[in-house]
C-alpha positions in Angstrom: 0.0 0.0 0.0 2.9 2.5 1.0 4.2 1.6 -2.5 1.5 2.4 -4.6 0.6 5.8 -2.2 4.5 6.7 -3.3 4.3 5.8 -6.9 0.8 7.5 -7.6 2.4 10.6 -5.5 5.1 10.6 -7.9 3.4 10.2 -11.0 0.8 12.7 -10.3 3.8 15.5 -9.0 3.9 18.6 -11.2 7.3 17.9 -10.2 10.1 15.7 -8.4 13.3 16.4 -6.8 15.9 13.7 -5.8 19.2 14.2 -3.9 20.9 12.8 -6.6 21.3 10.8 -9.5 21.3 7.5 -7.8 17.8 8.0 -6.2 16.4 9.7 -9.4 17.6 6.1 -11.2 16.9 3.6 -8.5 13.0 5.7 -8.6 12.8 4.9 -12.2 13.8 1.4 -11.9 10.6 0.7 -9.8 7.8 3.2 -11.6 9.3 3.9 -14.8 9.5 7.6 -16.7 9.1 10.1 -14.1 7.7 13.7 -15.3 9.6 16.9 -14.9 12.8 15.6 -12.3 15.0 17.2 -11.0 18.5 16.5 -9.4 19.2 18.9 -6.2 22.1 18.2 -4.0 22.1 18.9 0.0 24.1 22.1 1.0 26.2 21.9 3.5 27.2 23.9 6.5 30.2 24.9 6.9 30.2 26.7 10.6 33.3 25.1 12.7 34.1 23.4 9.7 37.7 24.3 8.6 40.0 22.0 5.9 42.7 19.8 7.7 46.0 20.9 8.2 48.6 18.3 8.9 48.6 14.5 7.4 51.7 13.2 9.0 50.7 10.0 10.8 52.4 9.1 14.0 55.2 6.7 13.8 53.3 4.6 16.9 49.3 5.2 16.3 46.7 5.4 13.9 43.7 7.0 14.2 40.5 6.1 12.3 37.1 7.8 12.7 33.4 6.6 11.6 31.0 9.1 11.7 27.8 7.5 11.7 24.4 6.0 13.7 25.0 2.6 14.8 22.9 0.7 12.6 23.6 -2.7 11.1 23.6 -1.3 7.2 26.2 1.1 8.1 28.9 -2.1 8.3 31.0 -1.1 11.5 31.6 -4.8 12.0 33.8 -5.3 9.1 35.8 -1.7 9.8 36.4 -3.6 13.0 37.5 -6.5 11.9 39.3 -4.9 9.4 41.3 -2.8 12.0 42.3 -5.9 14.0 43.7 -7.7 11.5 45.9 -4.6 10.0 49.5 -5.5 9.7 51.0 -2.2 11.5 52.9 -2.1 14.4 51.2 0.8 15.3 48.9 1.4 18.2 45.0 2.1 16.6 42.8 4.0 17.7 39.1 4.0 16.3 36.3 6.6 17.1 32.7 5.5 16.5 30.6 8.5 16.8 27.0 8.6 16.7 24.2 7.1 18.8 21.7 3.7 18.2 20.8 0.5 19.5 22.2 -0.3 23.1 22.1 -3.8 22.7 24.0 -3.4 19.1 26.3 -1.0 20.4 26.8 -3.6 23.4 28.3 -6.2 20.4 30.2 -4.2 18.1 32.3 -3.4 21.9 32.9 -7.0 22.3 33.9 -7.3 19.0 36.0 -4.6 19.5 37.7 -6.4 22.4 41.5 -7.5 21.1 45.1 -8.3 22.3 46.8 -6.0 20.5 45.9 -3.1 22.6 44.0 -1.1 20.1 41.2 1.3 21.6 38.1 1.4 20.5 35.7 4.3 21.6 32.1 4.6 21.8 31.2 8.1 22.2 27.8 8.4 21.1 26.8 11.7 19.9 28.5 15.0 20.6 28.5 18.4 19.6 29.0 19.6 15.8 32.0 21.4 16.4 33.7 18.6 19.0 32.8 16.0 16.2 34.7 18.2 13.7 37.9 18.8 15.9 37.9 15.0 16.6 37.7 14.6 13.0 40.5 16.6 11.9 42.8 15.4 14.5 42.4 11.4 13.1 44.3 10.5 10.0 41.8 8.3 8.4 37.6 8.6 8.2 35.9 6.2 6.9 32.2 5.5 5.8 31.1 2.2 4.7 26.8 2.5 4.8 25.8 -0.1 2.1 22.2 2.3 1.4 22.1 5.9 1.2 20.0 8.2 -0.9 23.0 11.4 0.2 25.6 11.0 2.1 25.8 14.2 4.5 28.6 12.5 7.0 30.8 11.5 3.6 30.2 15.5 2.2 31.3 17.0 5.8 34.3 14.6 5.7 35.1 16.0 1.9 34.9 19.7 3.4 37.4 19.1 5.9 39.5 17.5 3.5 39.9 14.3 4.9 41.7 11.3 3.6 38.8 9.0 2.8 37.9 5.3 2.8 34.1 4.8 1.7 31.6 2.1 1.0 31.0 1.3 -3.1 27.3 1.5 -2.9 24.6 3.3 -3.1 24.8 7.3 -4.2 28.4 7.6 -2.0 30.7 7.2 -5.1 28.2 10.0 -7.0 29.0 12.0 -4.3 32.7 11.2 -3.9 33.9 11.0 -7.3 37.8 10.7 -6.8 38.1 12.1 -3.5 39.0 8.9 -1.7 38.7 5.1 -1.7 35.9 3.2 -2.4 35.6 -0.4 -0.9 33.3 -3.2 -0.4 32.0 -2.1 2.6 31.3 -5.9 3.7 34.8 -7.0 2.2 37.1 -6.4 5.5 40.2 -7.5 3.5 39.5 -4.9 1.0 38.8 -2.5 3.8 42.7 -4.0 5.4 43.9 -2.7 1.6 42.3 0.6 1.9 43.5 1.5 5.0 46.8 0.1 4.4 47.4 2.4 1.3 46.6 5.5 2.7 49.0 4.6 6.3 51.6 4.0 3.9 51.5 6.9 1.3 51.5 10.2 2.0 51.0 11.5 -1.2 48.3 9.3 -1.9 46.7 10.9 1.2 47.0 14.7 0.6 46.6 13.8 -3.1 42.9 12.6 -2.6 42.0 14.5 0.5 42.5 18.0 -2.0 40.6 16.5 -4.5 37.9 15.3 -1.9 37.7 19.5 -0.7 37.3 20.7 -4.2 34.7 18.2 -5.4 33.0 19.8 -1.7 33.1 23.0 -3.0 30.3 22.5 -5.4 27.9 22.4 -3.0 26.3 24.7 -0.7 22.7 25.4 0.9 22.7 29.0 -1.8 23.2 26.6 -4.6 20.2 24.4 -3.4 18.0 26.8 -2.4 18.4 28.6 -5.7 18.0 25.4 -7.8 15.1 24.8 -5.7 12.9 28.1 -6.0 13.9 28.0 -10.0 12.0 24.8 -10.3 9.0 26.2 -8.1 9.0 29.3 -9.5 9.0 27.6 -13.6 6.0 25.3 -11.7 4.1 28.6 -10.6 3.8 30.0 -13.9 2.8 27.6 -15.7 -0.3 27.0 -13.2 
């Protein structure tokens, strides 16, 4: 029933606007021709947000942030994995930021639990600008959601010019372009390669993580809002 609501809402829509090109395809997939759609982009906010500054990695840690709710889809189970079974020397460290399921939380912790004393912190959510300092100070983010119609976490990451491992699927490489690594985001090994690559090559790092800030620059909350009241306004004259 909520299927056919959606469709006939779609079909029957002087107009449609998807996030991308993904969601406009995937749409189209399902119902076919779509009238008059549109692709409009989030913006992004850039308060707190400044581009990182130094990409030297320690010579004894590693640090590796996730961004993200704690949901199963979002794959922090194979980034865990993946960061146990790394080949450094080096000490990791991993931040998982963002809130969810206690009892899901509760197993990706004693998944977490190793012997090679890498830490593994929870934090939950915090405040924008804490998130963003915590961000700039790792050497590595990562996102690895298997489904997502716009990646906001992924587009904040690009802003800050972060060296970048992300999931394959889904709208993220749209978004991403060449602005970082795309994996299998259920492939741990592949995830080991990714992460592996970047600790290893600087170049490769700042290399990706400018390309990563200029593909962000493109977008911004003027540029939607502007492609936004073209369309309505285009829709109000012809009513």
């Amino acid at each position: 029933m909520k299927y056919l609501v959606a469709k006939n809402a779609i079909k029957n829509s002087v107009a449609n606007i998807f996030t991308t090109k993904y969601a406009l395809d995937e749409v189209v997939k399902k119902i076919g021709s779509i009238k008059n759609a549109n692709v409009i982009p989030h913006g992004i906010d850039s308060e707190f947000m400044t581009k990182k500054i130094n990409y030297d990695i320690s010579e004894s840690s590693l640090k590796v942030i996730y961004v993200s709710p704690m949901l199963d889809y979002k794959n922090h189970k194979y980034l865990i994995s993946a960061l146990n079974n790394l080949t450094t020397k080096k000490k990791v460290y991993a931040y998982f930021i963002g809130g969810g399921d206690l009892s899901f939380i509760n197993k990706l912790k004693a998944q977490s639990i190793n012997n090679k004393g890498n830490k593994f912190h929870f934090s939950g959510f915090l405040k924008r600008e804490e998130v963003y300092n915590l961000t700039k100070s790792c050497d590595i983010a990562v996102f690895l959601s298997s489904v997502e119609c716009f990646g906001i976490t992924l587009l904040e990451y690009m802003r800050m010019g972060m060296p970048i491992i992300c999931s394959s699927e889904s709208s993220l490489p749209e978004t991403l372009q060449d602005g970082g690594i795309l994996v299998n985001p259920k492939d741990s090994k592949s995830i080991i390669n990714a992460i592996t690559d970047l600790e290893m090559n600087k170049n490769k790092r700042l290399s990706i993580s400018d390309k990563a800030y200029m593909n962000s620059t493109k977008y911004s909350w003027n540029n939607t809002a502007y492609k936004t009241y073209s369309i309505l306004n285009k829709i109000y004259k012809t009513l």
